[in-house]
BAFI-3210 file (N, C-alpha, C; in Angstrom, 3 decimals, decimal comma, padded with zeros to 6 digits):
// residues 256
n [1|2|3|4|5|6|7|8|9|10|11|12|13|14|15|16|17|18|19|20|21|22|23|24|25|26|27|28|29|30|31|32|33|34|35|36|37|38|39|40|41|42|43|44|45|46|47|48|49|50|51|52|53|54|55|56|57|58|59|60|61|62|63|64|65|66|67|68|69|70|71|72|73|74|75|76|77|78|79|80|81|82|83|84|85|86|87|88|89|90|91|92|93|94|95|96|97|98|99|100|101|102|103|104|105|106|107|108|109|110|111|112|113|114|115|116|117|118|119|120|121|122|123|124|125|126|127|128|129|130|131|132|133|134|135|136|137|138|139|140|141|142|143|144|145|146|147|148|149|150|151|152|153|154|155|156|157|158|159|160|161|162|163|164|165|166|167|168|169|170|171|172|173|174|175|176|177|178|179|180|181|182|183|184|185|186|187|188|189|190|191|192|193|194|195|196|197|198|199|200|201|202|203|204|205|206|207|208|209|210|211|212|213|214|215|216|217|218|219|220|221|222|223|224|225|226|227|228|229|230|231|232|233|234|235|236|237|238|239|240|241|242|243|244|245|246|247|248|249|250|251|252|253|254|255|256]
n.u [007,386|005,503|002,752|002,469|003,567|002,339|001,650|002,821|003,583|003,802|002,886|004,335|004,307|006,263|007,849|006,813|008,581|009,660|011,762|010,902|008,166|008,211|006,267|006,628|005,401|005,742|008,719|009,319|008,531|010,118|012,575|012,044|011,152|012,197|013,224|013,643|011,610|012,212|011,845|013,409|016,618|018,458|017,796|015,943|017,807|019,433|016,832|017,047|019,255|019,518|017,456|018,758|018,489|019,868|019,577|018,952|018,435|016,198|015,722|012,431|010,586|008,646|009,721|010,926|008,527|006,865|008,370|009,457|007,145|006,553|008,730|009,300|006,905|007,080|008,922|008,490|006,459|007,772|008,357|009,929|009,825|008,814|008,772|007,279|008,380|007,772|009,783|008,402|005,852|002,782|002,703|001,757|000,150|000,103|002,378|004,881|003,269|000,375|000,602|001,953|000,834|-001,950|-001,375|000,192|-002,318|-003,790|-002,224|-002,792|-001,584|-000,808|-001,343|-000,451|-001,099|-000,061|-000,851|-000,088|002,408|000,580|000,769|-001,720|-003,646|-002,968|-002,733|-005,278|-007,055|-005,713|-006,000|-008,827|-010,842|-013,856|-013,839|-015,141|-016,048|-014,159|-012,067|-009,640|-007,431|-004,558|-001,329|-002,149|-002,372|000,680|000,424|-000,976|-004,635|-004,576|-006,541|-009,024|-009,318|-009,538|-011,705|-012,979|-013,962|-015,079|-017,906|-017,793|-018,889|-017,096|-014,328|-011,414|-008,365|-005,116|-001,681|000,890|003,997|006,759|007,409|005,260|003,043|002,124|000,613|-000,943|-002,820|-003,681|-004,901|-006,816|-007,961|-009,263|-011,143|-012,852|-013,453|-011,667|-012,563|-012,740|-011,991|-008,803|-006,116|-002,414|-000,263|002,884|006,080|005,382|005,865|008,280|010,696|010,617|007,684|004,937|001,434|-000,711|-003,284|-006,245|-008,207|-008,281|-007,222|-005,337|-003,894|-002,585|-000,863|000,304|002,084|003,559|005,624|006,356|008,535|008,548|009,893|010,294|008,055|004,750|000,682|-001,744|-005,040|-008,286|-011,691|-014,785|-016,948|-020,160|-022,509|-025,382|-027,878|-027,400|-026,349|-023,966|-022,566|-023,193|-022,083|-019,367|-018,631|-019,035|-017,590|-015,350|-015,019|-015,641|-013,320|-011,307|-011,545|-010,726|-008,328|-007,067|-007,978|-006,253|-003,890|-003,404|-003,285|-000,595]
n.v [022,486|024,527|024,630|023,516|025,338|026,798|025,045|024,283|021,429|017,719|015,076|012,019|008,916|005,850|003,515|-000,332|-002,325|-003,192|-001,489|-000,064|000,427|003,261|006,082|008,126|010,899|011,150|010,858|013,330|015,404|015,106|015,604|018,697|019,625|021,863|020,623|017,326|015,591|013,279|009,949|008,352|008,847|007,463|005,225|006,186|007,575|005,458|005,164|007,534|007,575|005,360|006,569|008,637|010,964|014,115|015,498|018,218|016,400|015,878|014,652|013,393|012,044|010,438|010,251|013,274|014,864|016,897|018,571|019,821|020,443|023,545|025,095|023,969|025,122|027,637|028,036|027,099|029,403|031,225|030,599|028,148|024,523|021,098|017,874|014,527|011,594|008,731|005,572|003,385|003,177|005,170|008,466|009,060|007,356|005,262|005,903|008,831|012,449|013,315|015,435|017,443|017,719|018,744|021,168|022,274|022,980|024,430|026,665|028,125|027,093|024,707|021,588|018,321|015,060|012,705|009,700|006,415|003,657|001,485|-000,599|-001,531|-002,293|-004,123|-006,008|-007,054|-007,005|-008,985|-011,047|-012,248|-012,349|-010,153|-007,352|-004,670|-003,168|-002,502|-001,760|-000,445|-000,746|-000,545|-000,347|-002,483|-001,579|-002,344|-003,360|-002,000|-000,840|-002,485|-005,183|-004,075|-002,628|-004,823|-006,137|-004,102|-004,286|-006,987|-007,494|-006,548|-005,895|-005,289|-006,450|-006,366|-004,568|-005,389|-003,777|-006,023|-006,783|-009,078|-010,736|-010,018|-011,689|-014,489|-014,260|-011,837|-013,491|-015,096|-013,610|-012,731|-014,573|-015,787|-013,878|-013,600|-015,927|-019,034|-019,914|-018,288|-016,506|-015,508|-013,589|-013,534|-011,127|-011,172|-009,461|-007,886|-007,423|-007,749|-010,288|-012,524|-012,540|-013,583|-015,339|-016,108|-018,056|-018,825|-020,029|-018,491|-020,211|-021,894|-020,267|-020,094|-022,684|-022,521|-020,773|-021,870|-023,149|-022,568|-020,263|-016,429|-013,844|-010,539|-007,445|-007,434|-007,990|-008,026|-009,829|-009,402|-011,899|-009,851|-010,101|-012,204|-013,219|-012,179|-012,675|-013,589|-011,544|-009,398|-009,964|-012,563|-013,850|-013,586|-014,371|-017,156|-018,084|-017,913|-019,891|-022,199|-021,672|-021,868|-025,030|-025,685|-024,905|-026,591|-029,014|-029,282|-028,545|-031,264|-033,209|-032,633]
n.w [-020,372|-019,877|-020,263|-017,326|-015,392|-013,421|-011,344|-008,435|-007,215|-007,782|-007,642|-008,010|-009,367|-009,261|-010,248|-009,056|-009,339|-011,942|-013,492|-015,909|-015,839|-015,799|-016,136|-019,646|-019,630|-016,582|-016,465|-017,827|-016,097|-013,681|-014,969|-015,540|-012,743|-010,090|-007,969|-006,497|-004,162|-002,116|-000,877|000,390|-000,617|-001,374|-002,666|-004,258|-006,019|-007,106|-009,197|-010,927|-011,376|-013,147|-015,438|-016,059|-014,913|-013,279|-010,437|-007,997|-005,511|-002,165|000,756|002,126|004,164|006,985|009,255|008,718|007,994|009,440|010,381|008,210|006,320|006,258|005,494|002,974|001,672|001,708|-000,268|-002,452|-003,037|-003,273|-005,789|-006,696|-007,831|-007,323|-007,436|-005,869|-004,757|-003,822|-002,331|-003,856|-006,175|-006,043|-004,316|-000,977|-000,319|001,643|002,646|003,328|002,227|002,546|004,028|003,081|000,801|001,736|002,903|001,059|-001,042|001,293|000,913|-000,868|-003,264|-006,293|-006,829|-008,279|-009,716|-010,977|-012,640|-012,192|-010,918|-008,656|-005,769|-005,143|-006,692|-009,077|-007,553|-006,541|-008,886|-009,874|-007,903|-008,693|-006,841|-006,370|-007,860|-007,707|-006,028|-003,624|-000,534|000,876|003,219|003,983|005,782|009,056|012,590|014,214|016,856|018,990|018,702|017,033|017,034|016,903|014,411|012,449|013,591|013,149|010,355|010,129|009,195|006,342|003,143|001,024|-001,038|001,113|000,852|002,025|003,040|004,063|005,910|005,107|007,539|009,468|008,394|008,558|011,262|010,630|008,978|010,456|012,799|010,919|010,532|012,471|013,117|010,670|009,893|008,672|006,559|004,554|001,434|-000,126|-001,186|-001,559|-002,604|-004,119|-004,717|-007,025|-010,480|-010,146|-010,909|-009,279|-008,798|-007,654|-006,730|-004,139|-004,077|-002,116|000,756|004,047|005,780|004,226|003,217|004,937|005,936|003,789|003,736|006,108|005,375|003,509|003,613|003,364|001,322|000,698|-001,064|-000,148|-000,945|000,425|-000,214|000,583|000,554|000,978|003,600|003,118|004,330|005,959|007,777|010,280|013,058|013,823|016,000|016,546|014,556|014,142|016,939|016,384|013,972|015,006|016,800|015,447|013,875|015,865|016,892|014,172|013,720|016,051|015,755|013,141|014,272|015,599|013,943|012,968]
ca.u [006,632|005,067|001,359|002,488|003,970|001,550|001,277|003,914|004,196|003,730|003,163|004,857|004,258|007,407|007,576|006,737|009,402|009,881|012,288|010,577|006,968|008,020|006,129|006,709|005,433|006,579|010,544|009,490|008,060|011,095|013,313|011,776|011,071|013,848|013,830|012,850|011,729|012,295|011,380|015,112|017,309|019,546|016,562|015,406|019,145|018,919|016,084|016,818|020,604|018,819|016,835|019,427|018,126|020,373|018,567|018,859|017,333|016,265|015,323|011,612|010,063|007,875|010,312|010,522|007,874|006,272|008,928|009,576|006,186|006,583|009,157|008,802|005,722|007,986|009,788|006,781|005,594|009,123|008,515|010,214|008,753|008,985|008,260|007,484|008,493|008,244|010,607|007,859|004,302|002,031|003,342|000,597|-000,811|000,774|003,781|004,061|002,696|-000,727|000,510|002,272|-000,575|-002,571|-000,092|000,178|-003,553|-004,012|-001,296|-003,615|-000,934|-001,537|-000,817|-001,201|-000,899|000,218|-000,985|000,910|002,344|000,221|000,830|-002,512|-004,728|-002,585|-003,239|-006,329|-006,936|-005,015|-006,891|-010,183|-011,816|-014,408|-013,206|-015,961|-016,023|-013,500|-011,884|-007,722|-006,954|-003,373|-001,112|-002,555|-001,457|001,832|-000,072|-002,361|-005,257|-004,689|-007,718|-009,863|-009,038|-010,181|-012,750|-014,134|-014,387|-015,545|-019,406|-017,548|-019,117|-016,390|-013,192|-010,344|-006,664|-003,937|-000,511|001,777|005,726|006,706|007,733|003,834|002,183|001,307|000,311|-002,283|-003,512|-004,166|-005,731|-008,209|-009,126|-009,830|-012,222|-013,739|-013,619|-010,674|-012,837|-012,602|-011,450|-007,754|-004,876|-001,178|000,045|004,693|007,178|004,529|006,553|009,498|011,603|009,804|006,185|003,798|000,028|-001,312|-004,507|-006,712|-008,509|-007,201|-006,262|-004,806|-003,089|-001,633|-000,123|001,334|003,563|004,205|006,373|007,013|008,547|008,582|010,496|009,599|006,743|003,223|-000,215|-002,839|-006,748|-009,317|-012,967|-015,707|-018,225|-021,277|-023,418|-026,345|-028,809|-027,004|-025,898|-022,638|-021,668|-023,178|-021,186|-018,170|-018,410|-019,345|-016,332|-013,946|-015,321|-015,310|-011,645|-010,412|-012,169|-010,701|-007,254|-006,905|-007,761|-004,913|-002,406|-003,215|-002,755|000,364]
ca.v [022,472|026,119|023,987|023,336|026,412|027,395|023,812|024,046|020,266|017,220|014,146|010,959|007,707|005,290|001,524|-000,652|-003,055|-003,508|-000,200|-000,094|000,709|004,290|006,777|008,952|011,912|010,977|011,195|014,510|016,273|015,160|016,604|020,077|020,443|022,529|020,006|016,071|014,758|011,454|009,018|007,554|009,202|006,362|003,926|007,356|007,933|004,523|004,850|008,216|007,454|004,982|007,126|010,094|012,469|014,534|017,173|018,384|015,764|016,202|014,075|013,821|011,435|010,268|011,074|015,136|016,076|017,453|019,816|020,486|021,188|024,782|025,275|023,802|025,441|028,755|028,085|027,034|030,880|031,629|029,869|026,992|023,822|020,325|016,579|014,331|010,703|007,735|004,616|002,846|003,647|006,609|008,801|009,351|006,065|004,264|006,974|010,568|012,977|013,795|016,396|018,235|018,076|019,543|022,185|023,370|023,567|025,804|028,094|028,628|026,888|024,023|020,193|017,794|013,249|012,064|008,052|005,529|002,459|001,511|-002,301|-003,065|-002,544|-005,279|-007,130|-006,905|-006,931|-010,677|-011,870|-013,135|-011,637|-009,317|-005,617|-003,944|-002,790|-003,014|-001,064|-000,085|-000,422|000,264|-001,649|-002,690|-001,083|-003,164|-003,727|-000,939|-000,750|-003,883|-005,657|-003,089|-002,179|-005,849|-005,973|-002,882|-004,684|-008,429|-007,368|-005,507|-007,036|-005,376|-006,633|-005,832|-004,316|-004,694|-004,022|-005,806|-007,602|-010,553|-011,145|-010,668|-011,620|-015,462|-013,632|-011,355|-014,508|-016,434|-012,740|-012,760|-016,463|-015,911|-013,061|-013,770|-017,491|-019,869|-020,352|-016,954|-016,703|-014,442|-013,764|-012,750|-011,031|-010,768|-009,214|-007,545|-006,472|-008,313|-011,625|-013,756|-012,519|-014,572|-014,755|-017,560|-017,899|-019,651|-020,128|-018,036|-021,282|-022,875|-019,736|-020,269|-023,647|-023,053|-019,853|-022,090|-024,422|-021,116|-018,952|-015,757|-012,198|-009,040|-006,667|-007,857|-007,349|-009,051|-008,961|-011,139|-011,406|-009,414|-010,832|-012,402|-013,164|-011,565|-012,730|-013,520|-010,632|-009,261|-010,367|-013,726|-014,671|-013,438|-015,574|-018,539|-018,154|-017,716|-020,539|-023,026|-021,526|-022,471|-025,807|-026,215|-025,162|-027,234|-030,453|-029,041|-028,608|-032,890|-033,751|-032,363]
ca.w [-019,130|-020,268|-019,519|-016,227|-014,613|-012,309|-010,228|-007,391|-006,066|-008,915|-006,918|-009,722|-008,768|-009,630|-010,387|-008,185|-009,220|-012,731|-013,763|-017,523|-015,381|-015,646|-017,767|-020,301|-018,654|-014,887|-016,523|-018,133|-015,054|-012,851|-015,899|-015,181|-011,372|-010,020|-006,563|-006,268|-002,870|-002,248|000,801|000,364|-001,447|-002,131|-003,219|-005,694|-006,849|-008,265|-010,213|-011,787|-012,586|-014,555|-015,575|-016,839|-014,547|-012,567|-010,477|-006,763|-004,904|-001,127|001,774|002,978|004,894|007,472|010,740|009,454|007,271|009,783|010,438|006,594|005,684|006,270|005,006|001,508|001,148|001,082|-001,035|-003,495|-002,922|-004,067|-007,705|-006,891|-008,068|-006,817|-007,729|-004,532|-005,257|-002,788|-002,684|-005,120|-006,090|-005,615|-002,910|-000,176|-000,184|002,871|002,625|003,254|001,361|002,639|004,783|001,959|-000,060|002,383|003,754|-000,345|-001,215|001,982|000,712|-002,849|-004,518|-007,388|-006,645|-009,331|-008,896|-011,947|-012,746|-012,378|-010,445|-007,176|-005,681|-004,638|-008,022|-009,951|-006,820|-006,496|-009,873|-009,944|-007,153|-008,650|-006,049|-006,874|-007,737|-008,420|-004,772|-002,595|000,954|001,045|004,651|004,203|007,048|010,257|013,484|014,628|018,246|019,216|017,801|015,338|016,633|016,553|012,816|012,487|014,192|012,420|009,288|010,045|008,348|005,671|002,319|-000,185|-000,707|002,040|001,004|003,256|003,335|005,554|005,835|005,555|009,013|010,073|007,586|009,531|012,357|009,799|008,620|011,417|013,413|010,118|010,362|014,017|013,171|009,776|010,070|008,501|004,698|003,893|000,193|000,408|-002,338|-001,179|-004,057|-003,677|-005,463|-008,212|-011,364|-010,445|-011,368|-008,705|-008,661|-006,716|-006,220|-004,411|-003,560|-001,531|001,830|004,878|006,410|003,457|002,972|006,526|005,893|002,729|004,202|007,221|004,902|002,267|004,176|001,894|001,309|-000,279|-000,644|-000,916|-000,537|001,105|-000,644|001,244|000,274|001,794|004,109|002,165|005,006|006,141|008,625|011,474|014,065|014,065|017,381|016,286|013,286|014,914|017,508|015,560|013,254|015,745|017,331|013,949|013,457|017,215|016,300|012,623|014,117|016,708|014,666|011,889|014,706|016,579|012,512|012,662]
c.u [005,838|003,484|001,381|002,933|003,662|001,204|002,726|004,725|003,568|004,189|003,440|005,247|005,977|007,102|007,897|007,821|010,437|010,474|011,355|008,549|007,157|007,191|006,360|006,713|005,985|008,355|010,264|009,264|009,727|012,350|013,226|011,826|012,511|014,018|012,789|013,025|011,699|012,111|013,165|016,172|018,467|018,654|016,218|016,654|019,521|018,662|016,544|018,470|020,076|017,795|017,291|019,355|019,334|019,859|018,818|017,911|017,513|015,636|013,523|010,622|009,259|008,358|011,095|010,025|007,031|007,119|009,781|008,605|006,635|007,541|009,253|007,821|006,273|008,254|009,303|006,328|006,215|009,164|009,441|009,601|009,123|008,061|008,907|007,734|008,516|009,337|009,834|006,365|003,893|002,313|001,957|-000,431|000,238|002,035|003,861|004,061|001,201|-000,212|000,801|001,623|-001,586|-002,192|-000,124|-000,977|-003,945|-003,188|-002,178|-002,433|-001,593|-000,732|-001,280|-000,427|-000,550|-000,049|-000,172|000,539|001,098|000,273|-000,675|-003,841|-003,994|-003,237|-004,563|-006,804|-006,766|-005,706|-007,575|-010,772|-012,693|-013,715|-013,927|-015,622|-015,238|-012,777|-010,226|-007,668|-005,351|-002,254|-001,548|-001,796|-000,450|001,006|-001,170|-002,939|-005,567|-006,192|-008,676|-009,870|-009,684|-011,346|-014,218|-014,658|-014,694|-016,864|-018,800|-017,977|-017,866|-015,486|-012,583|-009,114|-006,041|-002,848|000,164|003,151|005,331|006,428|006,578|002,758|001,239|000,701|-000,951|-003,138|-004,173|-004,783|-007,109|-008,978|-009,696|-011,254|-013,648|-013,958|-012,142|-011,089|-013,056|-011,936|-009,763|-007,198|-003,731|-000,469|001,883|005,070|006,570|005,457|007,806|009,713|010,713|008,319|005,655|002,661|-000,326|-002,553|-005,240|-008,047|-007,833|-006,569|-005,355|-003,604|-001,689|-000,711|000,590|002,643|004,280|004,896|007,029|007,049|008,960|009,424|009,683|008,562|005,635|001,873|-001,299|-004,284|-007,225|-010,879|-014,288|-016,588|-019,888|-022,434|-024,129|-027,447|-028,692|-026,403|-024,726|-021,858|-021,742|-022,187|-019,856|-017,751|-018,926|-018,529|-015,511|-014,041|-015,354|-013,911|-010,305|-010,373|-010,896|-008,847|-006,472|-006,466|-006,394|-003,727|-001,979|-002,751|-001,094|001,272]
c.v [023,763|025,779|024,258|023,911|027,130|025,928|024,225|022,527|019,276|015,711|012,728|009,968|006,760|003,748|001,720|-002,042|-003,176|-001,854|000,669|000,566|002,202|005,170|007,857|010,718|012,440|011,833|013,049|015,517|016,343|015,630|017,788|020,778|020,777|021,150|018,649|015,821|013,337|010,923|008,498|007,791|008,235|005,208|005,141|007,356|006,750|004,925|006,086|008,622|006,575|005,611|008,658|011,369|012,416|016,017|017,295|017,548|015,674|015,201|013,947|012,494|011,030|010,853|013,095|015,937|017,141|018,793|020,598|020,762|022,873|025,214|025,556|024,626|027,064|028,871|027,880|028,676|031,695|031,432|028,389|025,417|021,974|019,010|015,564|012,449|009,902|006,890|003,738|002,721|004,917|007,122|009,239|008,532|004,946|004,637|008,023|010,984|013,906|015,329|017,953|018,895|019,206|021,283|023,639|023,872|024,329|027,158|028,619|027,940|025,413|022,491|019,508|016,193|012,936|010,667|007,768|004,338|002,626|000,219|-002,510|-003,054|-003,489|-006,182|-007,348|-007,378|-008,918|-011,549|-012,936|-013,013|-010,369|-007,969|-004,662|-002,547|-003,195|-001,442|-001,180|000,080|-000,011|-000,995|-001,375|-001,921|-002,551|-003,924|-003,281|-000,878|-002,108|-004,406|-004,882|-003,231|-003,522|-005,967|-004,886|-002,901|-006,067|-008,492|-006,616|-006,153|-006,618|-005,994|-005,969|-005,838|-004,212|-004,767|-004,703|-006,449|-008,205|-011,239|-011,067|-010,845|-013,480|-014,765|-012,640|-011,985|-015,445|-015,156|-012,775|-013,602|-016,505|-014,893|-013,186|-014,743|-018,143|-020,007|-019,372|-017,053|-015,349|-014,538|-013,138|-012,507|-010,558|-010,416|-008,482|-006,604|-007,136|-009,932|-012,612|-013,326|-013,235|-014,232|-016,103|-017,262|-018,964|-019,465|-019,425|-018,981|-022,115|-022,052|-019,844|-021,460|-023,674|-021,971|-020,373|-022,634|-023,409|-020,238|-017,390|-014,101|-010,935|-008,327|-007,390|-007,219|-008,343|-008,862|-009,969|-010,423|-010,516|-010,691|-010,823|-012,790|-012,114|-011,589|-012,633|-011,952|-010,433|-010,089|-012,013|-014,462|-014,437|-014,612|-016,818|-018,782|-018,273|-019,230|-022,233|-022,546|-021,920|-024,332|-026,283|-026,484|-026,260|-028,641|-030,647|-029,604|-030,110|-033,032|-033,928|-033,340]
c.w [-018,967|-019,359|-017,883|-014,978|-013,589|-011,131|-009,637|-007,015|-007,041|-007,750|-007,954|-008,887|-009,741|-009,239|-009,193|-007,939|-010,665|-013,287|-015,156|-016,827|-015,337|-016,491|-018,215|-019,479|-017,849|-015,504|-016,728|-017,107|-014,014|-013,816|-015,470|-013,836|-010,989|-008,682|-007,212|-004,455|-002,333|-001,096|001,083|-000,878|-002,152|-002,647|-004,746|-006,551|-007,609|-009,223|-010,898|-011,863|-013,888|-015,584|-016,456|-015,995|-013,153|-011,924|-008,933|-005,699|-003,212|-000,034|002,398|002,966|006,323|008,723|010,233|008,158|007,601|009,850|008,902|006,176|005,140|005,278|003,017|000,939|000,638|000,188|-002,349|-003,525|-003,515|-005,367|-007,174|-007,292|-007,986|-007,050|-006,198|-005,297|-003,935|-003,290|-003,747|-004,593|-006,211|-004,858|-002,117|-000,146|000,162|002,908|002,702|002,304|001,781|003,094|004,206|001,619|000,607|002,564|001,857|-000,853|-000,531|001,529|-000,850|-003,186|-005,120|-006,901|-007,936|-009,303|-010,493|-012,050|-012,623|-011,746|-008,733|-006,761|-005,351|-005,997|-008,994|-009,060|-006,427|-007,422|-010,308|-009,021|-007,615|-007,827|-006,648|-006,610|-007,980|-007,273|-004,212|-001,436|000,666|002,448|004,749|005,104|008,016|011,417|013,653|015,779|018,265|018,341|016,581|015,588|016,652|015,161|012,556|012,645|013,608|011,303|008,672|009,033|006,742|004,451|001,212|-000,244|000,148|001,203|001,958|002,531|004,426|004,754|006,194|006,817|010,060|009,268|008,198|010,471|012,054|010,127|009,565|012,455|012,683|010,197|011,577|014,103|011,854|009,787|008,847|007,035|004,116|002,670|000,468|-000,449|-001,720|-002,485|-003,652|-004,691|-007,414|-008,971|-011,546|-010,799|-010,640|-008,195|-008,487|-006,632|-005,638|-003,516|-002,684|-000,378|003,007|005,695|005,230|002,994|004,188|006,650|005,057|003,098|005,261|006,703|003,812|002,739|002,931|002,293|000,299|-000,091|-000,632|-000,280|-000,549|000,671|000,142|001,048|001,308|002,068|003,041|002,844|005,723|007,389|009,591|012,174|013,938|014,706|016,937|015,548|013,397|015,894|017,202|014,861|014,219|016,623|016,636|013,923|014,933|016,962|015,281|012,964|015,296|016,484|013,744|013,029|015,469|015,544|012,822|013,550]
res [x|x|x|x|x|x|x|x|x|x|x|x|x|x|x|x|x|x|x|x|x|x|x|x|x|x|x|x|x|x|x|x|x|x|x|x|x|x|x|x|x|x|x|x|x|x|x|x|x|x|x|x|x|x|x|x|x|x|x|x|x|x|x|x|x|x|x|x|x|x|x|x|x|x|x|x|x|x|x|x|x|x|x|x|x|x|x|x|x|x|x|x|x|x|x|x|x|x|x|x|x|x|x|x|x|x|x|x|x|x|x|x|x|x|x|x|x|x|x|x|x|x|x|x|x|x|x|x|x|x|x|x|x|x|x|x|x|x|x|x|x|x|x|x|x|x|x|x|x|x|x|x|x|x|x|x|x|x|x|x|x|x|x|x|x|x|x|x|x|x|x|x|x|x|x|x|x|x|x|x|x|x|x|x|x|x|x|x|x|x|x|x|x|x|x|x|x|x|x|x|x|x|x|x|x|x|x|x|x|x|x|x|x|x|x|x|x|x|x|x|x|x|x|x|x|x|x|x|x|x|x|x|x|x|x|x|x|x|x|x|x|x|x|x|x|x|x|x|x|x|x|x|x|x|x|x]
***
């Protein structure tokens, strides 16, 4: 690790499901740092018993990194040197981390992201939606704010990433179909890496009937196509979709 002696904080992404997604590198860095930080130390202590590694591993997450920043960053000034790991993925993409990051580049010291796993570029990726271009929204607010965030990207022509859970992921689907319109092209990508991996694709209403009958578990990630229209007005084609999707639903739910 002679190369790497002068970086302080070594951010190492970690499968996103499949244990064998680790790499080469990643093991060797968390070999060397004197500290690992982990989002869940009992989700990390897993992976890196499997893994062989035994190393001082410490707590840090979203309810007190604010009040560990400082700290850490000490202790970085000290020589100490530290690999930040989430529960799975890239850390600082829809997990903490940023603040770190931040907190260490103001001090002059050296950060450095190592490649790896991230869930929504397989998914994405698997879609069949165009990737040339696309937008990472992350997850939606819970309440506040949700339609807004919506709302702010009805004209959007690239692809959309979301994150969300299971448990609102109808409730997504049927906010999107209300704003983009119901024939929107969409992919829900589950359980990427593991045993029961899923992608199914479709229509945002077609996606809506098949989870109402498949109810589903695990992680996933939501792509839906960018807007491809043009002429009409914002406000217009907004309310013309929403208006076709009150419409389209309505009919679905006498069917029923």
């Amino acid at each position: 690790m002679s190369q790497q002696s002068l970086i302080s904080l070594f951010l190492v992404p970690t499968p996103i499901g499949n244990l064998r997604d680790i790499t080469l590198r990643a093991i060797d860095v968390l070999q060397a740092v004197d500290v690992i930080l982990a989002e869940d130390t009992r989700t990390s202590g897993i992976l890196l018993k499997h893994l062989q590694i035994s190393k001082n591993l410490q707590s840090y997450h979203s309810f007190n990194e604010h009040k560990a920043v400082e700290k850490l960053v000490e202790r970085m000034k000290k020589g100490e040197t530290f690999a930040l790991i989430s529960d799975a993925g890239t850390p600082a993409i829809s997990d903490p981390g940023f603040l770190l990051v931040r907190a260490v580049l103001a001090a002059g010291l050296e950060v450095q992201c190592l490649p790896g796993p991230t869930a929504f570029v397989p998914a994405l990726v698997a879609s069949g939606l165009p990737n040339d271009r696309f937008v990472f929204e992350g997850f939606l607010p819970h309440k506040k704010g949700r339609k807004t965030r919506i709302d702010a990207v009805v004209n959007e022509p690239r692809t959309l990433i979301f994150y969300e859970s299971p448990h609102r992921l109808l409730k997504t689907l049927e906010q999107l179909a209300a704003a983009f319109g119901g024939d929107r092209q969409a992919a829900v990508a589950r359980e990427l890496t593991k045993l029961h991996e899923e992608i199914v694709r479709g229509t945002l209403i077609e996606l809506m009937d098949y989870y109402q009958v498949n109810p589903l578990k695990g992680e996933l990630v939501l792509v839906v196509a960018g807007c491809t229209e043009q002429r009409e007005s914002r406000t217009e084609r907004q309310e013309k979709k929403q208006s076709e999707w009150k419409k389209e639903n309505k009919s679905r739910k006498e069917l029923e």
